[in-house]
Phi, psi and omega in degrees: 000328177329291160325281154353257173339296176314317169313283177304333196265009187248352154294294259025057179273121193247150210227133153311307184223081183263143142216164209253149201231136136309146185292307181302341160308345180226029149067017187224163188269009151336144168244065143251184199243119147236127198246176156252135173214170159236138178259191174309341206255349189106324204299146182247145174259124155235163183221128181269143176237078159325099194200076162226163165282010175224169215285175176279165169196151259257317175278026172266314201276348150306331170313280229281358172286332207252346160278350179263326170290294160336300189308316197279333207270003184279322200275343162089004171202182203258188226197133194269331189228143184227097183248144191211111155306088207229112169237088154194174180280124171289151168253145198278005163285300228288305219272329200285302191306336162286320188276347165287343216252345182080032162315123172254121183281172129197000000 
């Protein structure tokens, strides 16, 4: 979560609230980090944390549309902002298909 945080705040997003939602808690088997945040302004973030070794592809980012639907219908409300944290190699559909999807990469 450091990291995260650390990121966003060399942007200068500066965050109020974070807490971190487990995959189990949204029923899928995925090995990512989700967090929920608010930042000063009111606005809710949600953010993804990524860490695998092969590349992203195009059927990742429907998962991850589809772990971002589940997140709203668990947090009971929609997300101003959508950001995902990926250390690993992108595919240049799957990154075009994430910023249509309103994606923030980094």
């Amino acid at each position: 979560m450091q990291m995260v945080v650390d990121s966003l705040r060399q942007k200068g997003k500066i965050f109020k609230k974070m807490q971190e939602i487990s995959p189990k808690e949204l029923d899928i088997r995925n090995k990512i980090k989700i967090y929920k945040a608010t930042d000063v302004h009111g606005y809710f973030w949600a953010i993804f944390s990524v860490s695998q070794k092969s590349r992203i592809l195009m059927k990742d980012v429907h998962r991850f549309e589809e772990i971002y639907a589940k997140l709203t219908l668990f947090c009971e409300h929609n997300f101003k902002y959508k950001v995902i944290f990926i250390d690993a190699p992108l595919c240049s559909k799957a990154a075009k298909a994430f910023k249509e999807a309103g994606w923030k990469i980094q």
